[in-house]
N, C-alpha and C positions, 0 to 999 in steps of 0.2 A: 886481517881483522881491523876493523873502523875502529879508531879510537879519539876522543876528543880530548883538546890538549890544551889548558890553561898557562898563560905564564905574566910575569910584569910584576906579580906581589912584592912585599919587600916590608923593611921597615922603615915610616917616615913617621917627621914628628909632625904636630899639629898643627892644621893650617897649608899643609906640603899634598902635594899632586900624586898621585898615580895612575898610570892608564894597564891596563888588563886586555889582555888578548883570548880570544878563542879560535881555535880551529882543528882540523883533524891532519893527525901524525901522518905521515908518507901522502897517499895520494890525495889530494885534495876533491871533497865533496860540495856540493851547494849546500848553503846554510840557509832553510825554509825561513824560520822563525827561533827565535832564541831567547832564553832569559839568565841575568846573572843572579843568584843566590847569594846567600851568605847566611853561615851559622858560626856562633861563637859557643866556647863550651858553655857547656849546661843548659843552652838555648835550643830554641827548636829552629827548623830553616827559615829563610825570608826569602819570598821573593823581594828584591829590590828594585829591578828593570826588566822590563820586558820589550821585546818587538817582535810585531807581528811582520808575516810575509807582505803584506802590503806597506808594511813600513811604520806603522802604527807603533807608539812608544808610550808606555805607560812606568810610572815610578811609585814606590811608595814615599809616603809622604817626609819619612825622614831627610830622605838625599835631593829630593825635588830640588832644583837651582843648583847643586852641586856636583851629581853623578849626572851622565850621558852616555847614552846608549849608542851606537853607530855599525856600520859594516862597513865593509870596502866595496867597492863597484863591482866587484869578481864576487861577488856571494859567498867567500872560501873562509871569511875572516869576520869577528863580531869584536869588536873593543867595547870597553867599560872604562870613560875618562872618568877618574873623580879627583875632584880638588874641594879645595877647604876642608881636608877631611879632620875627621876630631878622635878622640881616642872607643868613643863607643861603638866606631865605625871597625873596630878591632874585631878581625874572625877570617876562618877561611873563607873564599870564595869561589863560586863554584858556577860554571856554564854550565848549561841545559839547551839542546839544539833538535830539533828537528830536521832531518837532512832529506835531501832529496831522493826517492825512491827508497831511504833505508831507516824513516823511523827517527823515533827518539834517542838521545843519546846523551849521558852523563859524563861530565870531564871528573878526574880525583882533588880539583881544589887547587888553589894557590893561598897561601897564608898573606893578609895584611894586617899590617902591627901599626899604632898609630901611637905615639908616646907622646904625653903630656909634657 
């Protein structure tokens, strides 16, 4: 069973870096296109970052200059750099992937905690 898999959350304080991983547990798939999420409780989701298969990268306007979107040269792997982060930037985060010959696919989230 394909499953996609988040990891790199944590808690930093503000002003401090984390970068976020995505890819699929056991065998590794091609990653089409991908977007990082993020919802905090009682909020609704956000997309935050997106790329497309051709490489196209779009952000909402919060994290513009801060987050960064990337892959690895093997298409297996999507990272989500962000720095300067602040404490509203606090909520799970969550990949979204499109993979090659199988579709869309949801990861279960990694928590970032950003303390003031």
């Amino acid at each position: 069973q394909v499953q996609l898999v988040e990891s790199g959350g944590g808690l930093v304080q503000a002003g401090g870096s984390l970068a976020l991983s995505c890819t699929t547990s056991g065998r590794r798939h091609t990653i089409l296109a991908a977007g990082w999420y993020r919802q905090a409780p009682g909020q609704q989701r956000e997309l935050v970052a997106q790329m497309t298969s051709g490489g196209i990268t779009e952000y909402v306007d919060s994290v513009k200059g801060r987050f960064t979107i990337a892959r690895d040269k093997a298409d297996i792997t999507v990272y989500l750099q962000m720095k300067a982060l602040k404490p509203e930037d606090t909520a799970v985060y969550l990949c979204n992937a499109e993979l090659y010959k199988l579709g869309d696919y949801w990861g279960q989230g990694t928590q970032v905690t950003v303390s003031s």
